[in-house]
C-alpha positions in Angstrom: -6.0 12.9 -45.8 -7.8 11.2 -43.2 -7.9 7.0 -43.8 -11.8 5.9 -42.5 -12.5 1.8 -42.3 -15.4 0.4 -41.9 -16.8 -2.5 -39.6 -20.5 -3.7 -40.0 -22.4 -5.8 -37.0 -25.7 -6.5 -36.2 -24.5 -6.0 -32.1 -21.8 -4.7 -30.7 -20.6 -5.9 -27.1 -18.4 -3.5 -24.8 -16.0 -4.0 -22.4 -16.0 -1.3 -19.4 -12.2 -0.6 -18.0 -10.4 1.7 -20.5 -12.8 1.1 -23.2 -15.5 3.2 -21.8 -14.6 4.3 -18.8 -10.8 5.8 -17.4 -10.6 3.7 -14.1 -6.7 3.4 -14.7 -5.8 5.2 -11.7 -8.0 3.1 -9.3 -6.7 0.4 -10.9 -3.5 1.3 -10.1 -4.2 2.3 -6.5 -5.4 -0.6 -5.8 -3.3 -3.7 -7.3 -0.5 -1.3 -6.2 -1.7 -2.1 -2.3 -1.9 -6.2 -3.2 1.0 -6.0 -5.2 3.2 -4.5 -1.8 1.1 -7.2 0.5 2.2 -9.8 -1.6 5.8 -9.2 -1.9 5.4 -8.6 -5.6 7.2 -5.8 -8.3 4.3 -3.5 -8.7 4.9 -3.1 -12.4 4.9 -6.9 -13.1 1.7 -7.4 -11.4 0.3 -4.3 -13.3 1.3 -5.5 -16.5 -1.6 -8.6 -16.4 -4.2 -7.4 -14.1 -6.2 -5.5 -17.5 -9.5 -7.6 -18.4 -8.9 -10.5 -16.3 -10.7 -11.0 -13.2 -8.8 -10.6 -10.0 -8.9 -13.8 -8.7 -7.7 -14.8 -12.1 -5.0 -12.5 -11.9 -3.8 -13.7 -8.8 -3.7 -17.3 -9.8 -1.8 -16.7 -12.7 0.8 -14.4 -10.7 0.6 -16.9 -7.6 -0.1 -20.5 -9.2 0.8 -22.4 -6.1 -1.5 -19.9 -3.7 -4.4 -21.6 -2.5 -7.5 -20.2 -4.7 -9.7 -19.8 -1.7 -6.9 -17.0 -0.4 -7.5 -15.2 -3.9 -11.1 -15.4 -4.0 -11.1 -13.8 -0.4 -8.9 -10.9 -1.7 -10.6 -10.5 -4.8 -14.5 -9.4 -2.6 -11.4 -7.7 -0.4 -10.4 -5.5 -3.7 -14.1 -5.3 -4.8 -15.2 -3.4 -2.5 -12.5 -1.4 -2.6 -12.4 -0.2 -6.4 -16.7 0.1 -5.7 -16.0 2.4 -3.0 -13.0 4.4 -5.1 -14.3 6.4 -8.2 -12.3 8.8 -7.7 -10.6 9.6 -11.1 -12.9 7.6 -12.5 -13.8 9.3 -16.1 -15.4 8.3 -19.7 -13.3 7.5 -22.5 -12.7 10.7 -24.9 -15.9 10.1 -27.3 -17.4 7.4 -25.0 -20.8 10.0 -24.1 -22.0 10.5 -27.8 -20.4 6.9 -28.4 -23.2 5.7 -25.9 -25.9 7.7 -27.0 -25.4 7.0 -30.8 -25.8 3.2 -30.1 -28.8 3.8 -27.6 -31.3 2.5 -29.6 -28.8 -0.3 -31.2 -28.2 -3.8 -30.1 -25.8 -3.3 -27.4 -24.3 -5.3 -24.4 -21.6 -4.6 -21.5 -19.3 -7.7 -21.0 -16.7 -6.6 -18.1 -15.0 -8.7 -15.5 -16.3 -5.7 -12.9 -18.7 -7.4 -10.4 -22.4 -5.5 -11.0 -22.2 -3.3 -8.0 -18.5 -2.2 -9.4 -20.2 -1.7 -12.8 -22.1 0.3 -11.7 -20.4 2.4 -9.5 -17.9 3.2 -12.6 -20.6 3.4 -15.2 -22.1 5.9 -13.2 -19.4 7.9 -12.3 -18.6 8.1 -15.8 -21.9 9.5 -16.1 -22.5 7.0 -18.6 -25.5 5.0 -18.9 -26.3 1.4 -18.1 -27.0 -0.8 -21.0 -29.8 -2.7 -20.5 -27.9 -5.7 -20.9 -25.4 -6.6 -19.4 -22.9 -9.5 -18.5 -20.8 -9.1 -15.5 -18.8 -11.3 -13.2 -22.0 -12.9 -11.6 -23.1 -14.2 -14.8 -20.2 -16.1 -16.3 -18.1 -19.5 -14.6 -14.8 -18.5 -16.6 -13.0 -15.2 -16.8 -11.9 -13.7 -19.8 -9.8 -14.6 -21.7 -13.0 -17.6 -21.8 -14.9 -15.8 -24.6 -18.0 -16.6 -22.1 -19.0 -13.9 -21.3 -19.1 -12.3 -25.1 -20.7 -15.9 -26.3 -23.7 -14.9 -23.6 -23.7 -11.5 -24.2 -24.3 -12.3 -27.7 -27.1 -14.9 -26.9 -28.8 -12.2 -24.9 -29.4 -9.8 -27.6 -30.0 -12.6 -30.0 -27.2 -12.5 -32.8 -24.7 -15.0 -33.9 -21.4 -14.2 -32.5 -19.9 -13.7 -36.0 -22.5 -10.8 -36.6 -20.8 -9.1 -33.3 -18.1 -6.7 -33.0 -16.2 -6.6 -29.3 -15.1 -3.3 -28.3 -12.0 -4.4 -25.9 -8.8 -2.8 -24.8 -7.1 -5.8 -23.1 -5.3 -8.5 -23.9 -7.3 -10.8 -22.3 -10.6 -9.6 -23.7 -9.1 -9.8 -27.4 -8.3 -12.9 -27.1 -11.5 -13.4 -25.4 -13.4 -11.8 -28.5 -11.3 -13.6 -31.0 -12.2 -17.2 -29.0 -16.1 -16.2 -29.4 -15.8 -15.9 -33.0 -16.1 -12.2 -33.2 -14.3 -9.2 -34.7 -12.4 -7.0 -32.0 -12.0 -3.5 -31.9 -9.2 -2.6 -30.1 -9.9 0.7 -28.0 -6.4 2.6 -26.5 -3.1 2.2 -26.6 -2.9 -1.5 -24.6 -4.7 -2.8 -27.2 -2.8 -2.3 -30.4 0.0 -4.9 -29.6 -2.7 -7.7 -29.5 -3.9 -7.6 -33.0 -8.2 -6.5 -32.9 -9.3 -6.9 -36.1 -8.9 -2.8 -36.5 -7.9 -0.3 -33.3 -8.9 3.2 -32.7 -7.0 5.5 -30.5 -10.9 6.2 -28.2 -14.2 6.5 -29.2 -13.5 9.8 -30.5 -12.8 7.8 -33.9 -15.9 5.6 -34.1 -19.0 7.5 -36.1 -22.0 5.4 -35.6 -24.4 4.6 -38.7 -27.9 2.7 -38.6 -28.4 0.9 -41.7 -31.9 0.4 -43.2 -31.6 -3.4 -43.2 -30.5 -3.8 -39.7 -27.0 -3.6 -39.5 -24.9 -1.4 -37.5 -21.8 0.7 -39.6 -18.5 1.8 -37.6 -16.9 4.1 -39.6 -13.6 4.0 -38.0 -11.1 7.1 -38.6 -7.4 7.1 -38.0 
């Protein structure tokens, strides 16, 4: 028998890397190169690079490097990971995920720079929501629930009437700091304890409610 929970929002907020799009491998390709450049176990670095910014990243792998040297490397890596898309693929169910919630209350809230959001969205082939908060708009990187706070200011909902869809660490406990239920999306994001995890998008059915509110009928 197949166990379904449901979430109800009046918005829902998404995170981009490995919650709608597959950019692990660039990811990979590319913290791999710092990583080597730095002296640094690959692995190690991997393990806290998900949801963070990079220059947040490398301050918290490097606390005594001088923060100009990471913000440097972080428009370095940038345009790096803009120019890379290759391997870059949607989340299993992330397509009809996008289009069920087209006409919904919806907001991206990624770490990615715009031009990198982009770049990923579209080589997704997923579209742009119209709103969006990205590394430009926010002075904190997650975990700071910033971003989700002004996401959900944007679309004009109290943050406990939004649900984060998140895969990191970082973003959950960004999501949790804004007040909001998580859903944890992958793998990653079941040891950080999201109000409820699904494996991908595969397991989120979308309903429109008649008063407004949005139903995720999550199956596991």
């Amino acid at each position: 028998m197949t166990a379904t929970t449901t979430l109800t929002a009046r918005a829902l907020l998404l995170d981009m890397d490995s919650t709608l799009v597959n950019s692990e491998a660039v990811v990979e390709r590319c913290w791999r190169r710092w990583a080597a450049e730095q002296g640094l176990a690959a692995d190690e670095v991997l393990a806290v690079v998900h949801g963070r910014q990079g220059w947040a990243t490398m301050a918290a792998l490097l606390p005594d490097r001088p923060m100009e040297l990471n913000l440097a490397d972080n428009r370095r890596m940038l345009a790096q990971e803009t120019a890379d898309t290759d391997g870059v693929v949607p989340v299993p169910g992330a397509p009809a995920f996008m289009a069920a919630i087209a006409r919904l209350p919806h907001a991206l809230v990624t770490s990615a720079n715009g031009p990198l959001a982009d770049a990923r969205m579209g080589a997704a082939g997923l579209p742009m929501p119209s709103v969006r908060i990205t590394a430009e708009n926010v002075s904190a990187s997650k975990p700071d629930p910033e971003g989700f706070l002004k996401g959900a200011a944007e679309l004009g909902h109290r943050p406990e009437d939004c649900v984060v869809f998140e895969d990191s660490e970082a973003g959950i406990l960004a999501g949790r700091a804004a007040g909001m239920r998580v859903l944890g999306v992958g793998d990653r994001a079941a040891a950080f304890a999201p109000t409820a995890h699904v494996r991908d998008l595969t397991q989120v059915r979308v309903e429109a409610l008649p008063d407004g509110l949005i139903a995720l009928h999550l199956t596991a």
